[in-house]
C-alpha positions in Angstrom: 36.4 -7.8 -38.3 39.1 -5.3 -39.0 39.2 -2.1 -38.1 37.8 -0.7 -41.3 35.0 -3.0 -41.5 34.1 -2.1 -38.1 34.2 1.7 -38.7 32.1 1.1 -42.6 29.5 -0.9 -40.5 28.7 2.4 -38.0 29.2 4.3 -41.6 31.8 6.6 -40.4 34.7 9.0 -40.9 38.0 8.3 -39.6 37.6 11.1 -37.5 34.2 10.7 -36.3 35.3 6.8 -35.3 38.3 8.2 -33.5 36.4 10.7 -31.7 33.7 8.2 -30.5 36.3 5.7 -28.8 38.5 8.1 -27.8 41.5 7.0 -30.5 44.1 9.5 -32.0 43.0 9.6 -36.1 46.5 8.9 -36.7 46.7 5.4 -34.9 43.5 4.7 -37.0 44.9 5.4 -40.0 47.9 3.6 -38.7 45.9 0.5 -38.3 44.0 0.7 -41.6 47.1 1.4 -43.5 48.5 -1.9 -42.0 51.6 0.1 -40.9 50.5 -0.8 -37.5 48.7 -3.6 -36.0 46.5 -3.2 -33.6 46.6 -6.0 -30.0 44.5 -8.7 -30.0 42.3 -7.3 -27.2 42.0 -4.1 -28.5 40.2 -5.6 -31.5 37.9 -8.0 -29.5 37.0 -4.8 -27.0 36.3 -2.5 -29.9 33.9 -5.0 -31.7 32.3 -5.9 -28.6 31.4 -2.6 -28.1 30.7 -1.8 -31.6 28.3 -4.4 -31.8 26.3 -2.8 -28.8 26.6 0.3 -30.6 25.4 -1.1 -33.9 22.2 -2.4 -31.6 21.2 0.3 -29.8 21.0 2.8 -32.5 18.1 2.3 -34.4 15.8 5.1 -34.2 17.0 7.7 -36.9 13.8 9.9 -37.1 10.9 10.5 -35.0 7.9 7.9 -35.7 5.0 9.3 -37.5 1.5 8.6 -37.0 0.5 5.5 -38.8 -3.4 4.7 -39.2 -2.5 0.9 -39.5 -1.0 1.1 -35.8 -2.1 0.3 -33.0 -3.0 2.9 -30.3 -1.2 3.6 -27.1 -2.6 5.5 -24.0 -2.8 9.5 -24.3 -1.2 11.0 -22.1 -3.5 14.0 -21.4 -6.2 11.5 -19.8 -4.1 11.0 -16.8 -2.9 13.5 -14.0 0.4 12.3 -14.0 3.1 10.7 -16.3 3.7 7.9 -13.9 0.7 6.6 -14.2 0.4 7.6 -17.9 3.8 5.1 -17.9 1.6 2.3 -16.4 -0.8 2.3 -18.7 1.3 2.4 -21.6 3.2 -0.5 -20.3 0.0 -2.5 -20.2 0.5 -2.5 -23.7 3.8 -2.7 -24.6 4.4 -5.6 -21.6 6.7 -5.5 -18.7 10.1 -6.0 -19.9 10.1 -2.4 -21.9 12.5 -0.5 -20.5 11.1 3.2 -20.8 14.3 5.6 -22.0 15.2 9.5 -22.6 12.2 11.8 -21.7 10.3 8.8 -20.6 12.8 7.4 -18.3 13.2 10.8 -17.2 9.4 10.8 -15.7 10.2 7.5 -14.0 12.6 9.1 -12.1 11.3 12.2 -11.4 12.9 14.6 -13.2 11.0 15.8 -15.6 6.9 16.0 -15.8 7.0 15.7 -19.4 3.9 17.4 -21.6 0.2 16.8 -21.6 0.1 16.4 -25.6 3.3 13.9 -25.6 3.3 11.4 -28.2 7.0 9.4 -28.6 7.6 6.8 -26.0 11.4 6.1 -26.3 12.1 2.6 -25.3 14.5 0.0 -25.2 12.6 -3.4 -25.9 11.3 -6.0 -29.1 11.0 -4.8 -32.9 7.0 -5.5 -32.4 6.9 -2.3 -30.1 7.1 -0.6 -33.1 3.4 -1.9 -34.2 2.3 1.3 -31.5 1.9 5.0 -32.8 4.7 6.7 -31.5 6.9 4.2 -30.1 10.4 4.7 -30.7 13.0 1.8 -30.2 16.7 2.6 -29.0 17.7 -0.9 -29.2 16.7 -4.1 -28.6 19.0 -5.1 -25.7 20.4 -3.1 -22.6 22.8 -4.1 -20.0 21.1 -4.6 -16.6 23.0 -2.5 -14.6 21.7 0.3 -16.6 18.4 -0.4 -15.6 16.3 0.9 -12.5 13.1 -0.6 -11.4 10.9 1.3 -9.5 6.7 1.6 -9.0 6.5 -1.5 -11.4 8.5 0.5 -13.6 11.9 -0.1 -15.7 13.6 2.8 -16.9 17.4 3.4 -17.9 19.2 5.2 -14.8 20.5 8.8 -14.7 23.7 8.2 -16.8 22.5 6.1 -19.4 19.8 8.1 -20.1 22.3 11.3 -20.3 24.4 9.2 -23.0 20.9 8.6 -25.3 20.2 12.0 -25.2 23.7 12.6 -26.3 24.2 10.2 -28.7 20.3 11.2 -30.4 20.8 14.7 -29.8 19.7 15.2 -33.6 16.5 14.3 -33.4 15.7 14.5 -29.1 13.5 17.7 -28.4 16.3 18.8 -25.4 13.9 20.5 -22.7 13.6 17.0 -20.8 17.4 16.6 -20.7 18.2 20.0 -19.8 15.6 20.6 -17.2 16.7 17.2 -15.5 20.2 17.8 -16.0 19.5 21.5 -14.1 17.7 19.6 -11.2 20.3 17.6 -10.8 23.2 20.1 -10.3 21.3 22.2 -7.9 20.3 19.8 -6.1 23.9 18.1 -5.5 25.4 21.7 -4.4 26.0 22.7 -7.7 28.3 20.2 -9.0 28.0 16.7 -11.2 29.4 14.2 -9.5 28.5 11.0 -10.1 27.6 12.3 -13.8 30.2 10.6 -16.5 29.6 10.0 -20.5 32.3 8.2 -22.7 34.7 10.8 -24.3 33.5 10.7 -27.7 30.1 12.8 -25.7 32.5 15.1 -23.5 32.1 18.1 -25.5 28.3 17.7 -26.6 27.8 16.8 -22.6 29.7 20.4 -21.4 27.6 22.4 -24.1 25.1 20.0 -22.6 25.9 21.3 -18.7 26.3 24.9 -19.6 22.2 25.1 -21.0 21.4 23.1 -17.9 23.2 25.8 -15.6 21.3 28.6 -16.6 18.0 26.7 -17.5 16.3 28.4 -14.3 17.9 32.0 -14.9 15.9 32.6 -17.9 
């Protein structure tokens, strides 16, 4: 692919492709004017990740409630969202990978809500015959992956990039709240906290609701 094909396939501006891999607009246009060319590498890197990218955004809307689907767990018949989380996966099988709010619960940081109905998850296109599942993507890279009480979640940053990169349709009190715990709890700073540049200024809007999230 050239560059233009790549950036039609995420349907994209020029801009908004140049934003999300950190390119100036003009080298872009550069490229797609054929006035430049860009290296060999460049072009296998870009559609690599493009690709990934292309995967792992599927959900556009929140799933509605669908009388043909199958049933998952409710979470208001268990005490807590771990084992709300086990259950669920007893459905859904043991190579889900549990993402956003979900992943979230896994790891402590947020206790979720007794009436919650989306399960964000990483995992097969037959997930999506369950009410309220919502599939990021069918594949994730291991090392973004955390197993823990029988559980596989996406870790800390990852799941800070899907909220991110969803932000249009993600209810942010999960994120936030997490994000909060987080900073107080590592002496009020973020290290060890990084998202690509195209999600640097979402992620700082991001950090100053997260700040003050307890001062309200």
């Amino acid at each position: 692919m050239n560059i233009k094909e790549m950036r039609n396939k995420l349907g994209e501006t020029q801009s908004e492709f140049a934003a999300r891999y950190d390119i100036p607009m003009r080298t872009i246009q550069n490229w797609e004017a054929g006035i430049r060319k860009p290296p060999e590498y460049i072009l296998n890197l870009l559609e690599q990740r493009i690709k990934a990218d292309l995967i792992n955004r599927r959900t556009l809307s929140i799933p509605q409630y669908d009388p043909g689907k199958k049933n998952l767990p409710q979470r208001s018949d268990f005490l807590d969202s771990v084992s709300w989380l086990k259950a669920v996966q007893s459905h859904l099988g043991d190579n889900v990978v549990f993402a956003l709010d979900e992943a979230l619960m896994c790891q402590g940081s947020f206790t979720g809500h007794t009436d919650e109905y989306v399960v964000w998850v990483y995992g097969d296109d037959a997930l999506s015959d369950f009410n309220g599942v919502a599939i990021l993507g069918n594949h994730i890279n291991s090392h973004n992956v955390v197993e823990k009480n029988g559980l596989k979640f996406t870790d800390f940053n990852r799941t800070v990039c899907d909220a991110l990169c969803n932000e249009a349709i993600l209810d942010f009190q999960g994120i936030t709240e997490a994000v909060s715990h987080y900073y107080y709890s590592h002496n009020e700073n973020l290290d060890g906290i990084s998202v690509p540049p195209e999600y640097q200024d979402k992620f700082e809007i991001l950090v100053e609701d997260a700040i003050n999230y307890y001062k309200e």
